[in-house]
C-alpha positions as CSV (number, residue, x, y, z in Angstrom):
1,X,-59.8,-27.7,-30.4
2,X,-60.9,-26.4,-26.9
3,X,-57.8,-25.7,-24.5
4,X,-57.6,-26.8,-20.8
5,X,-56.2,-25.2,-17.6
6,X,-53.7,-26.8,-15.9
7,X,-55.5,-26.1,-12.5
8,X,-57.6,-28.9,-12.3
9,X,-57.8,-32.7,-14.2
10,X,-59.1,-32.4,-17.8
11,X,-62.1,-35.1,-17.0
12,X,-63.1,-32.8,-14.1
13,X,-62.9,-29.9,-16.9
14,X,-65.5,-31.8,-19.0
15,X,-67.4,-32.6,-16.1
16,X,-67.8,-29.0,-15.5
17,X,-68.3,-28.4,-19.2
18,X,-71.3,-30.3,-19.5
19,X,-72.7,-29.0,-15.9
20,X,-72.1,-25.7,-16.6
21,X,-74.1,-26.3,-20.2
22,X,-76.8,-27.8,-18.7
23,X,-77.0,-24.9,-15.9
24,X,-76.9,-22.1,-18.8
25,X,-79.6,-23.9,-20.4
26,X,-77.5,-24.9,-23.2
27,X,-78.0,-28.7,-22.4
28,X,-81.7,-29.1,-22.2
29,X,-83.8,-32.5,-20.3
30,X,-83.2,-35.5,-22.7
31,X,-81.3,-33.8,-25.0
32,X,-78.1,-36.5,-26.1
33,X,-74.5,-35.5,-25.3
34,X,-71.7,-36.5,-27.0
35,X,-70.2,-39.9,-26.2
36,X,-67.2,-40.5,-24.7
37,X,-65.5,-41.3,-28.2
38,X,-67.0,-38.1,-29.6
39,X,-65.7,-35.9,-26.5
40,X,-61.8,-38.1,-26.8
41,X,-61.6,-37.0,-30.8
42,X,-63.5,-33.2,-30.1
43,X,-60.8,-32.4,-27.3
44,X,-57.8,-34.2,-28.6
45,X,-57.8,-36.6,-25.6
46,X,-58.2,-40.6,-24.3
47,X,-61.3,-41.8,-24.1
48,X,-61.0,-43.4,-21.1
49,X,-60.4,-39.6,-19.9
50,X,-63.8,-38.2,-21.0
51,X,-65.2,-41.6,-19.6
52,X,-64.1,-40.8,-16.7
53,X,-65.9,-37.3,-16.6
54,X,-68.7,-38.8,-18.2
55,X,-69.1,-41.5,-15.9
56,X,-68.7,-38.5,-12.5
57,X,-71.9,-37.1,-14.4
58,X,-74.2,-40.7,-14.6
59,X,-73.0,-41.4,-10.7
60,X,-75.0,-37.9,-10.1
61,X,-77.6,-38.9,-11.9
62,X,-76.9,-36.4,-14.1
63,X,-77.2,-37.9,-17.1
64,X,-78.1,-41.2,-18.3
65,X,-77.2,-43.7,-20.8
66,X,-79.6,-45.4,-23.5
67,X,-77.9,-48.9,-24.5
68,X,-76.9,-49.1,-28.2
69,X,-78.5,-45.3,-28.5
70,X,-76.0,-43.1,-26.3
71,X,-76.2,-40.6,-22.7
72,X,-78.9,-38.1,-22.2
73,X,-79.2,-35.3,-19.6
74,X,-81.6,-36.3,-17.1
75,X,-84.8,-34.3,-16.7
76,X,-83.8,-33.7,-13.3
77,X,-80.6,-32.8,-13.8
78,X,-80.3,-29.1,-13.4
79,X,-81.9,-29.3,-9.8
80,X,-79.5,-32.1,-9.2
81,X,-76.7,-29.5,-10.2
82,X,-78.1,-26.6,-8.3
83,X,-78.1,-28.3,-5.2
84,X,-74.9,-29.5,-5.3
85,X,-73.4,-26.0,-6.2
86,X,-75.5,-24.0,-3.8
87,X,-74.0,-26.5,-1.1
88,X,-70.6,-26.2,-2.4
89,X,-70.9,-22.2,-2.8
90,X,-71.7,-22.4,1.4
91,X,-69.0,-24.4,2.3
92,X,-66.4,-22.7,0.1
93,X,-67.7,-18.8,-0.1
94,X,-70.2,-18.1,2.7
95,X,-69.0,-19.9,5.9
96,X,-65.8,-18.3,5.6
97,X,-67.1,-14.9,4.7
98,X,-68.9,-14.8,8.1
99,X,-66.2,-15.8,9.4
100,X,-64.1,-13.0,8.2
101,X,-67.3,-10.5,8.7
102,X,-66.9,-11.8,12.4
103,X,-63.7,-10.8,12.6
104,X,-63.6,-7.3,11.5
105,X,-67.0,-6.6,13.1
106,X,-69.0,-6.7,10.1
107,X,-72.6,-6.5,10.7
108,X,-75.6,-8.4,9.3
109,X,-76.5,-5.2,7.6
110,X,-73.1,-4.2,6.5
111,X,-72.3,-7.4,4.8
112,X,-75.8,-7.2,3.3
113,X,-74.8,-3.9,2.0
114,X,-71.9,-4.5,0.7
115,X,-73.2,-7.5,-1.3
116,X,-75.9,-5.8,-2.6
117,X,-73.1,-3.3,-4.3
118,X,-72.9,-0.7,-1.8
119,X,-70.5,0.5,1.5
């Protein structure tokens, strides 16, 4: 059985499962992913939990489903997923670490530095 965190909701967590296995290539274009029922029994949880993740993942466009067959990532889904994670990354990382750099009179080149490993 694969343990949760208590940090966030456990459909978010296999939202973020499947993303982050479709990111490290894991998850490949068309390839099928387990179905809600599969997902509930796997993890130990209600369905309607992993549906609920599952279904975050088709309103992306993320994955989609195949009547009678099952869901399937979408061949456009890891650009889909980069975009949304690159915007998320600037909002939550980079906005306020140039605001912070502002503050303590950080240059362009001294933050570039820095990230690159070095002071």
């Amino acid at each position: 059985m694969h343990s949760f965190n208590n940090e966030k909701p456990i459909f978010q967590q296999i939202r973020e499962r499947v993303e982050n296995a479709i990111l490290d290539g894991q998850l490949q274009p068309e390839d099928r992913i387990p179905s809600t029922n599969e997902f509930a029994k796997e993890y130990q949880i209600n369905p309607a939990t992993a549906g609920k993740g599952v279904n975050e993942l088709v309103d992306k466009g993320v994955i989609y489903k195949k009547r009678g067959v099952g869901m399937f990532v979408h061949p456009d889904a890891r650009s889909i997923l980069i975009a949304e994670r690159k915007g998320n990354f600037l909002h939550q990382h980079i906005g306020p670490l140039k605001k912070e750099a502002r503050r303590l009179g950080i240059t362009v080149e001294e933050l570039q530095k820095m990230l690159e490993g070095g002071l």
